[in-house]
Kinemage of the C-alpha trace (Angstrom):
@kinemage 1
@onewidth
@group {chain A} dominant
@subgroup {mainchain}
@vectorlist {calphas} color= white
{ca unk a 1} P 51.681 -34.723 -48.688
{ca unk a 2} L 50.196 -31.091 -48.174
{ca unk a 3} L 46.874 -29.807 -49.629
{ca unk a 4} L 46.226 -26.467 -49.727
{ca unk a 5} L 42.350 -25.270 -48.790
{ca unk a 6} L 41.775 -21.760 -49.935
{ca unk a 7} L 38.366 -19.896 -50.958
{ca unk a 8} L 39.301 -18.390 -54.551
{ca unk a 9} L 37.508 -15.510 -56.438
{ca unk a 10} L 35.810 -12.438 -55.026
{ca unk a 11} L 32.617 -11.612 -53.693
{ca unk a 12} L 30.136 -8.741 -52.814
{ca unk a 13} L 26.934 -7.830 -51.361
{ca unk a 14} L 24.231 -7.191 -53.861
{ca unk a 15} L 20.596 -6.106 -52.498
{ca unk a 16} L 17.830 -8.245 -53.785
{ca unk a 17} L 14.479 -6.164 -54.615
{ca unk a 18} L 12.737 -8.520 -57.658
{ca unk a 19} L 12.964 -12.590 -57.851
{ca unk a 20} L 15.301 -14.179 -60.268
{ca unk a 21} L 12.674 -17.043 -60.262
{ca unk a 22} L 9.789 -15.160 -61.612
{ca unk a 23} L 9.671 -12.175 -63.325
{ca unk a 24} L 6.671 -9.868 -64.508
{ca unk a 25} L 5.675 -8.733 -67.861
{ca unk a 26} L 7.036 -5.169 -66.768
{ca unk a 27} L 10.199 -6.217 -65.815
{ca unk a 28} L 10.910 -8.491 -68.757
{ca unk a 29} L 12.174 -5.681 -70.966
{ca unk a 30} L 15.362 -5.325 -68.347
{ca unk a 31} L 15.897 -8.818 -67.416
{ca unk a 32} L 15.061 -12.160 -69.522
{ca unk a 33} L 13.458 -15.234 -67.566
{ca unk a 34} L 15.495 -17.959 -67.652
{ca unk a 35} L 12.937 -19.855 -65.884
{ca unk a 36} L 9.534 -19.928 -65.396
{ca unk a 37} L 8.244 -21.995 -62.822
{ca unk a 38} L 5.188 -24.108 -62.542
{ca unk a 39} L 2.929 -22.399 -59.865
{ca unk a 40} L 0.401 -24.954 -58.291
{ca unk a 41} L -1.739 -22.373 -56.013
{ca unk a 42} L -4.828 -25.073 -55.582
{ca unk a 43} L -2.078 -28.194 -54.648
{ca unk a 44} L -0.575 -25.454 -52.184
{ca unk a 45} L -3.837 -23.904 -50.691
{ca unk a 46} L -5.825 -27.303 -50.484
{ca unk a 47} L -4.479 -27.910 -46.767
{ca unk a 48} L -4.320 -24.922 -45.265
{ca unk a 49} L -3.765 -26.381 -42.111
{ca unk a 50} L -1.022 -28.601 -42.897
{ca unk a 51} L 0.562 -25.055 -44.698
{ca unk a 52} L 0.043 -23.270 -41.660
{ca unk a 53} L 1.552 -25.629 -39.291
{ca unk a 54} L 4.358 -25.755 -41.444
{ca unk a 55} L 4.886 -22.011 -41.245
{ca unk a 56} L 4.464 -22.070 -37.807
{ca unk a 57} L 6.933 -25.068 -37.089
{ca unk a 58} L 9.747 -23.418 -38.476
{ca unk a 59} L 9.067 -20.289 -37.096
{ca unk a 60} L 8.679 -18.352 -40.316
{ca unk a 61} L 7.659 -14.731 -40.180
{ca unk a 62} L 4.481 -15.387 -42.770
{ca unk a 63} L 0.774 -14.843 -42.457
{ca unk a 64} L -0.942 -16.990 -44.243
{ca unk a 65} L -4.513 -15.095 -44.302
{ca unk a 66} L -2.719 -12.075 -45.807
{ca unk a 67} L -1.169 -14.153 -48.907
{ca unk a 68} L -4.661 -15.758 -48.971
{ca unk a 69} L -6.149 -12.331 -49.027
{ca unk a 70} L -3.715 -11.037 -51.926
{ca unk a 71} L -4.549 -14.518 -53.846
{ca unk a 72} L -8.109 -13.237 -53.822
{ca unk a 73} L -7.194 -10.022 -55.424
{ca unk a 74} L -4.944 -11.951 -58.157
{ca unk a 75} L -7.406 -14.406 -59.209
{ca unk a 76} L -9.971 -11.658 -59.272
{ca unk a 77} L -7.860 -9.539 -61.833
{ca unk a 78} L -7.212 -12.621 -63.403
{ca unk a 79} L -10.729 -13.705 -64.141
{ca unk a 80} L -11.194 -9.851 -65.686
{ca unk a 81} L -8.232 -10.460 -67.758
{ca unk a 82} L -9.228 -13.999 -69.133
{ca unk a 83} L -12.772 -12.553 -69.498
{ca unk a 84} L -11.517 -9.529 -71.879
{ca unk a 85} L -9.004 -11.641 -73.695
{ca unk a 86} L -11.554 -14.300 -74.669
{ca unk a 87} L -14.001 -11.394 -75.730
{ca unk a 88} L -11.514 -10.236 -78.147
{ca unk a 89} L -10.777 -13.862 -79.218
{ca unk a 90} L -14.721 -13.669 -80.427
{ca unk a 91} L -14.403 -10.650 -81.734
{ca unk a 92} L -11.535 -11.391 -83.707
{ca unk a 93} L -13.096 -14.389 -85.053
{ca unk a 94} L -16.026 -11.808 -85.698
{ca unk a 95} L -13.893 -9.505 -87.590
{ca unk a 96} L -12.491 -12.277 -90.104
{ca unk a 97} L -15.970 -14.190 -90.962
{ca unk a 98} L -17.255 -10.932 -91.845
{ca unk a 99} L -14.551 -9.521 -93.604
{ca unk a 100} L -14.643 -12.869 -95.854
{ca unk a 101} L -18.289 -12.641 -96.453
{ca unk a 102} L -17.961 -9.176 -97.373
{ca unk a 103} L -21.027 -8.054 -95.131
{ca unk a 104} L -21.876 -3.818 -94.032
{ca unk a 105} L -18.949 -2.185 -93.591
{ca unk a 106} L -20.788 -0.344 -90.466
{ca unk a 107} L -20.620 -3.766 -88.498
{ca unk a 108} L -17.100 -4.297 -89.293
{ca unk a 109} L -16.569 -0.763 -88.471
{ca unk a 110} L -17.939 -1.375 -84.530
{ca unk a 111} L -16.128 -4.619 -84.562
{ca unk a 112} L -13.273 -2.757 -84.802
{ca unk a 113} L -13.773 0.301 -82.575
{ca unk a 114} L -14.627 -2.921 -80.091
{ca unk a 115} L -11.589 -4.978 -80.825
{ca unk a 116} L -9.261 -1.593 -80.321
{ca unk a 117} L -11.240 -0.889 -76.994
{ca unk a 118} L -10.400 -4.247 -75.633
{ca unk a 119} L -7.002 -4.025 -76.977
{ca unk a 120} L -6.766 -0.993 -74.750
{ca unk a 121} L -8.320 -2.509 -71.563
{ca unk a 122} L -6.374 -5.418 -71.977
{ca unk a 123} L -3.476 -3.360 -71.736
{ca unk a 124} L -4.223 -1.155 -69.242
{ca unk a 125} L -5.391 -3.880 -67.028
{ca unk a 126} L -2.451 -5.813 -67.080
{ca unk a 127} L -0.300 -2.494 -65.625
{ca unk a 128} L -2.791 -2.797 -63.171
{ca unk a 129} L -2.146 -6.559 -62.444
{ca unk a 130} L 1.936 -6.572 -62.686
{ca unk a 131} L 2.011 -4.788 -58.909
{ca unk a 132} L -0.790 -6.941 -57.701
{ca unk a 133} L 1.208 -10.195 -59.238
{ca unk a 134} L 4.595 -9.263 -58.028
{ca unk a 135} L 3.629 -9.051 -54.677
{ca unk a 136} L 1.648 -11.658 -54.349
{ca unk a 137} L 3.791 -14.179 -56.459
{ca unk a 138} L 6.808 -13.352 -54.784
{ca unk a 139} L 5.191 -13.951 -51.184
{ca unk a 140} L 3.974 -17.238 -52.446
{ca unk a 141} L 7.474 -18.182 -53.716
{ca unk a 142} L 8.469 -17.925 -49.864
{ca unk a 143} L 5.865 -20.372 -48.889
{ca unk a 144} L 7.382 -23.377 -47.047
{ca unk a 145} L 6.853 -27.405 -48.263
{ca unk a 146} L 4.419 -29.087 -45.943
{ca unk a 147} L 6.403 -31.183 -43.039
{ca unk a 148} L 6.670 -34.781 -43.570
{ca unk a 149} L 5.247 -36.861 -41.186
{ca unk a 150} L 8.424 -37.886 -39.709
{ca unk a 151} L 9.426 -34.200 -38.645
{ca unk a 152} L 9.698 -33.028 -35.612
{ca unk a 153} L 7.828 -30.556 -34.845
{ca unk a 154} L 8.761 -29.629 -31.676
{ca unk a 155} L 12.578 -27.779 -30.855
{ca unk a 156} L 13.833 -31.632 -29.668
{ca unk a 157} L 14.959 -33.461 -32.704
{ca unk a 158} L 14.265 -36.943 -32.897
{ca unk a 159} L 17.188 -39.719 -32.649
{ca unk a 160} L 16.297 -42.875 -35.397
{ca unk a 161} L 19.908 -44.527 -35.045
{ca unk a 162} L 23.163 -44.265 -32.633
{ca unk a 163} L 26.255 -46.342 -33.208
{ca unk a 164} L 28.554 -46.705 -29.755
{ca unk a 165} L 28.549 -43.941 -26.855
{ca unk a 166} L 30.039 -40.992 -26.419
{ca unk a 167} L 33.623 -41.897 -24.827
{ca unk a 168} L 33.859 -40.424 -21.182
{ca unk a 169} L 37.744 -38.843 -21.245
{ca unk a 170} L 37.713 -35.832 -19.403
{ca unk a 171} L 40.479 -33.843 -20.880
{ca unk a 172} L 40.610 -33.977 -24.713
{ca unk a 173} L 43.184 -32.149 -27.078
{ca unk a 174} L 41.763 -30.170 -30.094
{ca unk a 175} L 42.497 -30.818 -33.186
{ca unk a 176} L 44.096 -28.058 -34.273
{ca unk a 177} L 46.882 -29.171 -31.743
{ca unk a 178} L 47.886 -31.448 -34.101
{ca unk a 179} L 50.049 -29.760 -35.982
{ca unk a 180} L 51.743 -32.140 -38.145
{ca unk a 181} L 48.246 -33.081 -39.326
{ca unk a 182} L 46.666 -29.505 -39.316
{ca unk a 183} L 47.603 -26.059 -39.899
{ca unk a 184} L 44.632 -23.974 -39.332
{ca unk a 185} L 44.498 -20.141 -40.659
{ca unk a 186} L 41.109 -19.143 -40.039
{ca unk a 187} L 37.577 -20.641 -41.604
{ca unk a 188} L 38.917 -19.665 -44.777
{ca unk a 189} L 42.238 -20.750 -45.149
{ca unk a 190} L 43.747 -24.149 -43.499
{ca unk a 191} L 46.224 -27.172 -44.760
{ca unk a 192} L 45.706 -30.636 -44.544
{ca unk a 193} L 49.138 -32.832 -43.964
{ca unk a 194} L 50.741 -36.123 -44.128
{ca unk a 195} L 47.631 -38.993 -43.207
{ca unk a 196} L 45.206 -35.765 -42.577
{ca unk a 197} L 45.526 -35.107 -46.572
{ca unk a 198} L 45.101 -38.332 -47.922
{ca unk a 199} L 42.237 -39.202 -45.864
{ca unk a 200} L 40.422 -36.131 -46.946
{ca unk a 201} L 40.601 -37.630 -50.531
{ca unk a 202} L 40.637 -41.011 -49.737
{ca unk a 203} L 37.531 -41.203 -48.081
{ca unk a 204} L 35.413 -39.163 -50.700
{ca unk a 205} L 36.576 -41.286 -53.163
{ca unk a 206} L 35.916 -44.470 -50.859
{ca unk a 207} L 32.316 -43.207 -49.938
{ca unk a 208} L 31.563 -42.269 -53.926
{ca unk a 209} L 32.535 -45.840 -55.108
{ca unk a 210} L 30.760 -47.317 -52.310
{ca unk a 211} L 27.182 -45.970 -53.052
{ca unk a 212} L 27.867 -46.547 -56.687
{ca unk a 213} L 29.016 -50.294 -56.425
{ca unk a 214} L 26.304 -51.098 -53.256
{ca unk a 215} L 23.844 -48.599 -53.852
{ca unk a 216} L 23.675 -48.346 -57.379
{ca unk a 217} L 24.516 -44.778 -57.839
{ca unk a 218} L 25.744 -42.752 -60.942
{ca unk a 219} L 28.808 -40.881 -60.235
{ca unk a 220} L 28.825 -37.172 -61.858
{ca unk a 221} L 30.935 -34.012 -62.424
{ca unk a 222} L 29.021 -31.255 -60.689
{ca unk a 223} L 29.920 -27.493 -61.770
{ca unk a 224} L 31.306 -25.274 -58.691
{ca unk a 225} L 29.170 -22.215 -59.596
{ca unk a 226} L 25.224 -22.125 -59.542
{ca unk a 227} L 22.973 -19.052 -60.292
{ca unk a 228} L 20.446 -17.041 -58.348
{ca unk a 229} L 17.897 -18.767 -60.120
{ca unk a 230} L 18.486 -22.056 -58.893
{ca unk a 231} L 18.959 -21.045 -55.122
{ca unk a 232} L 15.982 -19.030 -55.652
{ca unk a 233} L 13.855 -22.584 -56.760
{ca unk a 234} L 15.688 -24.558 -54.005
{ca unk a 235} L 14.354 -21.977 -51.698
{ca unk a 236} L 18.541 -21.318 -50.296
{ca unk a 237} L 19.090 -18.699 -48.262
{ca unk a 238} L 21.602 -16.717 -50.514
{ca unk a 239} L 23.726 -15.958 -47.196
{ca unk a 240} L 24.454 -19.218 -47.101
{ca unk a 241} L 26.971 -18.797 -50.127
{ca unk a 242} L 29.664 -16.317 -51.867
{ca unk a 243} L 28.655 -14.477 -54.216
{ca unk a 244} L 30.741 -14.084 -56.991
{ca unk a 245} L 31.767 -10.943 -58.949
{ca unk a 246} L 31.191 -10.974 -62.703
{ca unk a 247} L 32.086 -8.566 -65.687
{ca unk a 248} L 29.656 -7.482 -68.039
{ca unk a 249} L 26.696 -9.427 -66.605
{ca unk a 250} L 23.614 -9.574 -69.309
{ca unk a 251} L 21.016 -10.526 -66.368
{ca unk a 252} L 21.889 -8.726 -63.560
{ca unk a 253} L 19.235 -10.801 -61.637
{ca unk a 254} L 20.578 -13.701 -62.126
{ca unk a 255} L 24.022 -13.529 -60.556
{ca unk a 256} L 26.273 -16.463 -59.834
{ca unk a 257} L 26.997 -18.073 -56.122
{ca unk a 258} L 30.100 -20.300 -55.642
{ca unk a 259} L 28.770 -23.169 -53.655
{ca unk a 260} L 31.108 -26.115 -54.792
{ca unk a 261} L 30.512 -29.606 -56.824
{ca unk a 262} L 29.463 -30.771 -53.634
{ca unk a 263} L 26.226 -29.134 -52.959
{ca unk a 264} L 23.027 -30.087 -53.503
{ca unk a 265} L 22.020 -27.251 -56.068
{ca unk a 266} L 24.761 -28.151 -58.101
{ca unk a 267} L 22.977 -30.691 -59.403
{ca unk a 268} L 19.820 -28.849 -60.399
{ca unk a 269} L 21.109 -27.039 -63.888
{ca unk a 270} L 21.217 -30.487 -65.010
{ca unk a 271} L 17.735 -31.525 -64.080
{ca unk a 272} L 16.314 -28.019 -64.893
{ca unk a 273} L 13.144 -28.090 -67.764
{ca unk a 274} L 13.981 -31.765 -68.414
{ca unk a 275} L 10.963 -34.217 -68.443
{ca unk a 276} L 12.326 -38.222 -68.177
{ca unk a 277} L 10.574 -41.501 -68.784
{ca unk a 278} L 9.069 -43.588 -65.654
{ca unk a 279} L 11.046 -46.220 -67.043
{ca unk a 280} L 14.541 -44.604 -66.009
{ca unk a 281} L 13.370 -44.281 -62.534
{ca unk a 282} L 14.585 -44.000 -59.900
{ca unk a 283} L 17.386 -41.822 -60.866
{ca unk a 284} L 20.462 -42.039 -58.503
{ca unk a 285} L 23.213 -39.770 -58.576
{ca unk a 286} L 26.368 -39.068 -56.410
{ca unk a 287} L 28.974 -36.101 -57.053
{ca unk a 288} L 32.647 -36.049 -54.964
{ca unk a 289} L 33.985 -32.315 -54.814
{ca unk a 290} L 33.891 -29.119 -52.845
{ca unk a 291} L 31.418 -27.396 -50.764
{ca unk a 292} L 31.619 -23.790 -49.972
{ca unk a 293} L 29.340 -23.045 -46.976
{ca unk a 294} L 28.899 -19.488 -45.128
{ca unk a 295} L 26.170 -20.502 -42.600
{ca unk a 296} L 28.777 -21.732 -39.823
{ca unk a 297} L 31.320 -19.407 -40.264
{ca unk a 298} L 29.573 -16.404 -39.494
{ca unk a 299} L 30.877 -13.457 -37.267
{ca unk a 300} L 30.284 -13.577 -33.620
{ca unk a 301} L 29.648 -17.423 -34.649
{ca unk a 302} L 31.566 -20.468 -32.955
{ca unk a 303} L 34.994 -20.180 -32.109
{ca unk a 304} L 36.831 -20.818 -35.891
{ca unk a 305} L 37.964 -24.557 -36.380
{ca unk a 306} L 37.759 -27.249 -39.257
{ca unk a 307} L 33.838 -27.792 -37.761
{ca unk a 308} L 33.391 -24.454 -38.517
{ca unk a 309} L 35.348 -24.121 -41.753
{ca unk a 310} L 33.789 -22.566 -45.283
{ca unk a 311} L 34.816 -25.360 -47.365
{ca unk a 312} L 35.548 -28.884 -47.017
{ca unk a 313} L 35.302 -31.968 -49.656
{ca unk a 314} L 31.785 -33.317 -49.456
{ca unk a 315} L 29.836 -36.110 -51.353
{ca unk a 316} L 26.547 -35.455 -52.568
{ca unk a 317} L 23.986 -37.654 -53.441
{ca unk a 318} L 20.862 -36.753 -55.134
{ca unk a 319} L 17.820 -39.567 -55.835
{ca unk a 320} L 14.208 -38.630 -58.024
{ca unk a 321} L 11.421 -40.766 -57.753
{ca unk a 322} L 8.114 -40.709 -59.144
{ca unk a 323} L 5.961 -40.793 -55.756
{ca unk a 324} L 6.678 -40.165 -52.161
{ca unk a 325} L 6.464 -43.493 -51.089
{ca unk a 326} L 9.594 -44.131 -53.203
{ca unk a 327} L 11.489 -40.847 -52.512
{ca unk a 328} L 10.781 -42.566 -48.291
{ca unk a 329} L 12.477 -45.361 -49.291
{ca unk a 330} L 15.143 -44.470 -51.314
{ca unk a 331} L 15.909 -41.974 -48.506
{ca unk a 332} L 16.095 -45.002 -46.381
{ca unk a 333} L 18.440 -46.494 -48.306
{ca unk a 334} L 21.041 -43.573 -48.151
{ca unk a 335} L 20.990 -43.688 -44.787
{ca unk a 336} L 21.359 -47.478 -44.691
{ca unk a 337} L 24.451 -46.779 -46.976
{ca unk a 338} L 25.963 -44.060 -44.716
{ca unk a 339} L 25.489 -46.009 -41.513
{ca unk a 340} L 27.540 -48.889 -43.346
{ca unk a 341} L 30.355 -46.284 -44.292
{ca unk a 342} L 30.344 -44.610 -40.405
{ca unk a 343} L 30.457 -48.004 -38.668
{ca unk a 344} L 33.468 -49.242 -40.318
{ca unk a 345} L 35.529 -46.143 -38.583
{ca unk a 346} L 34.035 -47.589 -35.370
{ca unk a 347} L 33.210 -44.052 -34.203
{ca unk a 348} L 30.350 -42.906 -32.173
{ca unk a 349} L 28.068 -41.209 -34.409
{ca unk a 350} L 24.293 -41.122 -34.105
{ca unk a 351} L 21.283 -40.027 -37.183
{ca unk a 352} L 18.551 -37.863 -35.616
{ca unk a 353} L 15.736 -36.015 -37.618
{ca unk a 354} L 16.321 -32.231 -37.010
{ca unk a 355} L 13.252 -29.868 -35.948
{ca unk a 356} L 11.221 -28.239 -38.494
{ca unk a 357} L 12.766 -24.825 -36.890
{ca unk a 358} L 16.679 -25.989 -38.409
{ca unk a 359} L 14.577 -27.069 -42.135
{ca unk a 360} L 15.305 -24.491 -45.199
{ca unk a 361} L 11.646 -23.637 -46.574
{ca unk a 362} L 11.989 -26.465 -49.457
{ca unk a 363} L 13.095 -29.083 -46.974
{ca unk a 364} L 10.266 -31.664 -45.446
{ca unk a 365} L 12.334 -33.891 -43.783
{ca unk a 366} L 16.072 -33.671 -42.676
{ca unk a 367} L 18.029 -36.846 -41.628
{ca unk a 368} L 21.310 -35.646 -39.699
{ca unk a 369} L 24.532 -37.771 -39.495
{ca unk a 370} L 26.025 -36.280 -36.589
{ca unk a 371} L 29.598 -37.488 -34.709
{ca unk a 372} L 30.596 -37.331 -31.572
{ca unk a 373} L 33.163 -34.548 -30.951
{ca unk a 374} L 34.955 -34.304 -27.694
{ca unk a 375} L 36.311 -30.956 -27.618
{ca unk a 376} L 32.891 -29.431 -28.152
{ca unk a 377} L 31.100 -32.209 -25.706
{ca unk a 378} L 28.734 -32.985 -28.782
{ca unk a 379} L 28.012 -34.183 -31.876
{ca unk a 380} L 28.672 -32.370 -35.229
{ca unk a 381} L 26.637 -33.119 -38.696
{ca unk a 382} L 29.225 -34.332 -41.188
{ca unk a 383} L 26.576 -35.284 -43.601
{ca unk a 384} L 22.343 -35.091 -43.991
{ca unk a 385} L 19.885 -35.968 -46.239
{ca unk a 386} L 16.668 -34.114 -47.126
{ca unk a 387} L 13.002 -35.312 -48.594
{ca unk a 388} L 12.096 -32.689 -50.628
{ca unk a 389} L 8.935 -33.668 -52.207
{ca unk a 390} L 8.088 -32.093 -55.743
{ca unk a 391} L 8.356 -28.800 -54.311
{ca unk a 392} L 11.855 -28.284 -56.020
{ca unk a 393} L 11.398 -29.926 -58.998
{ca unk a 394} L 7.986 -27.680 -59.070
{ca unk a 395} L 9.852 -25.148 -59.356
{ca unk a 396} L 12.401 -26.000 -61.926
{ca unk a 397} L 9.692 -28.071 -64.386
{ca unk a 398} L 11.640 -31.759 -63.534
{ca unk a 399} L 8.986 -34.006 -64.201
{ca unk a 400} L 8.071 -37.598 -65.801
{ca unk a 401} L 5.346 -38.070 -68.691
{ca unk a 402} L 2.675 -40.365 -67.569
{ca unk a 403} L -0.506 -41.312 -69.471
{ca unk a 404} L -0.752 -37.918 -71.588
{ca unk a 405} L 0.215 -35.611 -68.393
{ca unk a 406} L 3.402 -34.914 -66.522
{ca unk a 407} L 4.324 -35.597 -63.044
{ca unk a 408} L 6.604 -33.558 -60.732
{ca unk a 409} L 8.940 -35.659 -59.624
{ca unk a 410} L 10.114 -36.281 -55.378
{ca unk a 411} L 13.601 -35.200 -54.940
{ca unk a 412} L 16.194 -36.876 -51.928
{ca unk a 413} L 19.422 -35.891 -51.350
{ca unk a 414} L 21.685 -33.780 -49.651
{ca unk a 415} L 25.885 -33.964 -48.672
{ca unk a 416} L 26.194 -37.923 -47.017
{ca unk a 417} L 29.880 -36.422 -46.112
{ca unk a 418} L 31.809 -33.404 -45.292
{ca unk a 419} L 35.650 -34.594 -44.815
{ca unk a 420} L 36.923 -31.547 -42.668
{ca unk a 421} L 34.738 -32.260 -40.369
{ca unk a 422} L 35.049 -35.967 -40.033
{ca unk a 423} L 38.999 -35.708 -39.562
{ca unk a 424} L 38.507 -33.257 -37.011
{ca unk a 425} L 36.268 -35.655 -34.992
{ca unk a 426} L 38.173 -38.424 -35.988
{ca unk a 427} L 41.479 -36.811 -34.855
{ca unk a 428} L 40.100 -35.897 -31.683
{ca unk a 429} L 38.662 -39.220 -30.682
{ca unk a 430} L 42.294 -40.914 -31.533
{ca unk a 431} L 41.145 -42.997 -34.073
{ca unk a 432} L 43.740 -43.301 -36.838
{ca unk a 433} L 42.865 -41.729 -40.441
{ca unk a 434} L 43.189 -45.050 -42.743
{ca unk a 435} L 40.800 -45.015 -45.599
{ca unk a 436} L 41.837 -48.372 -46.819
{ca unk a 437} L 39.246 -50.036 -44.324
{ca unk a 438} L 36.435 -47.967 -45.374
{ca unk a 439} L 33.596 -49.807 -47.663
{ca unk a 440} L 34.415 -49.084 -51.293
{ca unk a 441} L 38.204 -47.762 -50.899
{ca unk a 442} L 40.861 -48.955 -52.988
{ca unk a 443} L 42.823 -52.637 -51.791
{ca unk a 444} L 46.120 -51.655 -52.427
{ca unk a 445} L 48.685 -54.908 -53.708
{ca unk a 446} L 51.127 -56.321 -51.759
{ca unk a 447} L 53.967 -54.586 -53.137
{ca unk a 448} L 52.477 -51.182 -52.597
{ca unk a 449} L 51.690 -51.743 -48.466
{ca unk a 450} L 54.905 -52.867 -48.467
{ca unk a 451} L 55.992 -49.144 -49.106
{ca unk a 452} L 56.001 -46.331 -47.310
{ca unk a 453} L 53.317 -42.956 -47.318
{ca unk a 454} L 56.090 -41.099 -49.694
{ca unk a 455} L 57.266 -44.114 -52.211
{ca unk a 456} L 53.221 -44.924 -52.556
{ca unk a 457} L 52.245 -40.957 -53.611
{ca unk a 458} L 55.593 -41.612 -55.663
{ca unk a 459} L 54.500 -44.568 -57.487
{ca unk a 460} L 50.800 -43.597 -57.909
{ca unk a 461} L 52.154 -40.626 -59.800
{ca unk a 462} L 54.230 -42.996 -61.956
{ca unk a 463} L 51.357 -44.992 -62.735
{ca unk a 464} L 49.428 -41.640 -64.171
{ca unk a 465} L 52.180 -42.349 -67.551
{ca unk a 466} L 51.663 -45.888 -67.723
């Protein structure tokens, strides 16, 4: 059996000046929002110290006193703005009481003259305030979630689980030896053969069923292609995926990324503006399919292999919650669930919470499955998980009605598997691909393990016209 891997479509560079995520009254005759997002400055600013440890954690290039300084001159433009805009409310009012009472046509006169002054200053004071918001709004939007309490802060992550040592062989062959399992191109381009290929499915499918049969999971359909906008709320580097070239493109802001139905963002068109009941919580999602990743096949990066490939099969999961006290447990269960699946390959592998430094700016809290491979002398994340808070779901209005008023709700999730890298590990550590002993794979009959690889890919294509 061959699979072919091979990154499709076309991409270019495109530099960013205005957000996707939030656009200003002077830009909205060019580009249409297609999202506004909910901006909570006083739930941001109330711990400035938490906020500023944050920034400094990861090492972000952000000063906190000068957005704090630029929030000052916002909310004082602001204030002016509400202050004119509620004395033309009055005298509008003004104007129509007097106009029905059929009073001096002098006072309606001024009340007019009045009403087309503040009409004016109105006006001109909010081409005052569209500079003064951009840049402020925009350096807000690049704010980082606080840490969670778990997070390393430090550049040493912190290891919560290991499963077996690293094995001590001296000399180990690569993977891409293997070249009846593996025919390696470049990051781009590489084939999976014979047991390499149907372990790559296998075991997405196997890990899918598993968290929806143990973990009680919903299993989705994800959509390959996610726009600006949603990369932009998830706080994504846009390096991290292709762009993709599009005819006749309405919003030129808004472009679309390829990032595969096995990313995380993926899932958030779905989410996006809707408001659920508490009721249907916690909401638990997994998605099989690909994921199309730039950030570790850079130039002048490692030397190219399938740990370093742009796309592999991946399974996402996703979890909402209504507090954070859930979204820590429910993240506590994934991992529970992935240690399950990892153990029954009997392969060293290990979880460790990664230093604020490695987080993207919407991440709190990063769980990293990691295995051991031998011809790099150490271990490789094949899958993660992320607390997110309700900083994304902030961002993208996901929220629960509760008592009259609507909570944001706390997003977990992240890819619990990348195959490629897995069978590269695997391969190396000569321990045989068979997906059939992996929690939530498919017990094939008697008759069918009585065949061999070929008559069972013959027969399960038979059974597709039964």
């Amino acid at each position: 059996m061959l699979r072919l891997r091979n990154i499709v479509g076309q991409c270019f560079i495109l530099r960013r000046h205005i957000s996707a995520l939030y656009i200003t009254g002077d830009k909205a005759n060019e580009n249409y929002v297609t999202l506004q997002p909910f901006l909570d400055f006083a739930g941001t600013f109330r711990d400035k110290v938490a906020l500023q440890q944050s920034i400094a954690s990861r090492g972000l290039n952000i000063n906190l006193e000068t957005v704090l300084t630029k929030y000052a001159a916002y909310q004082t433009q602001q204030k002016h703005l509400q202050r004119l805009e509620e004395e033309r409310e009055v005298v509008t009012k003004e104007l129509k009481s007097l106009t029905k009472s059929g009073d001096s046509t002098e006072l309606l006169d001024k009340l007019r003259a009045r009403g087309k002054q503040l009409r004016n200053d109105v006006k001109s004071l909010k081409q005052k305030l569209y500079p003064i918001e951009d840049d402020f709004i925009h350096d807000f939007l690049h704010l980082p979630n606080v840490l969670h309490a778990h997070c390393p802060q430090t550049d040493v992550e912190k290891l919560i689980y290991r499963h077996k040592p690293p094995p001590n062989a001296a000399l180990v062959a690569n993977h891409l030896d293997h070249k009846d399992l593996v025919h390696f191109i470049d990051n781009n381009r590489y084939y999976m053969m014979e047991q390499a290929a149907h372990f790559d499915v296998d075991a997405m499918q196997a890990m899918a069923r598993y968290f929806v049969t143990n973990g009680d999971f919903v299993q989705t359909c994800n959509p390959d292609f996610v726009r600006c906008v949603l990369l932009e709320a998830n706080a994504t580097p846009l390096t991290q995926y292709h762009l993709v070239r599009e005819e006749h493109l309405l919003n030129k802001l808004n472009t679309a990324y390829l990032t595969g139905g096995g990313a995380f963002e993926s899932f958030l068109g779905t989410i996006t503006k809707l408001s659920v009941y508490p009721s249907v919580l916690p909401l638990r999602y997994v998605a099989c399919g690909r994921s199309y990743n730039r950030e570790d096949g850079l130039v002048n990066g490692p030397t190219p292999s399938l740990y370093t490939a742009t796309q592999t099969n991946a399974v996402q999961s996703f979890v909402a919650t209504q507090t954070a006290e859930q979204a820590d447990a429910e993240l506590e269960q994934v991992l529970n669930l992935a240690i399950n699946f990892y153990k029954a390959l009997d392969v060293p592998f290990r979880i460790v919470y990664v230093a604020a430094a490695s987080l993207t700016p919407s991440e709190s809290l990063r769980a990293s499955i990691e295995v051991y491979a031998p011809s790099l002398k150490r271990y490789v994340c094949v899958g993660r998980i992320s607390n997110y808070g309700d900083y994304v779901s902030k961002r993208i209005l996901f929220n629960t009605r509760r008592d009259k008023h609507y909570d944001f709700l706390h997003l977990v999730g992240g890819p619990v598997l990348y195959t490629t890298r897995l069978i590269a590990a695997l391969i190396e550590l000569g321990i045989k691909l068979e997906a059939n002993k992996l929690p939530g794979a498919l017990q094939l009959g008697p008759s069918l393990q009585a065949m061999n690889q070929h008559q069972r890919d013959l027969q399960e294509f038979k059974d597709l016209f039964k």
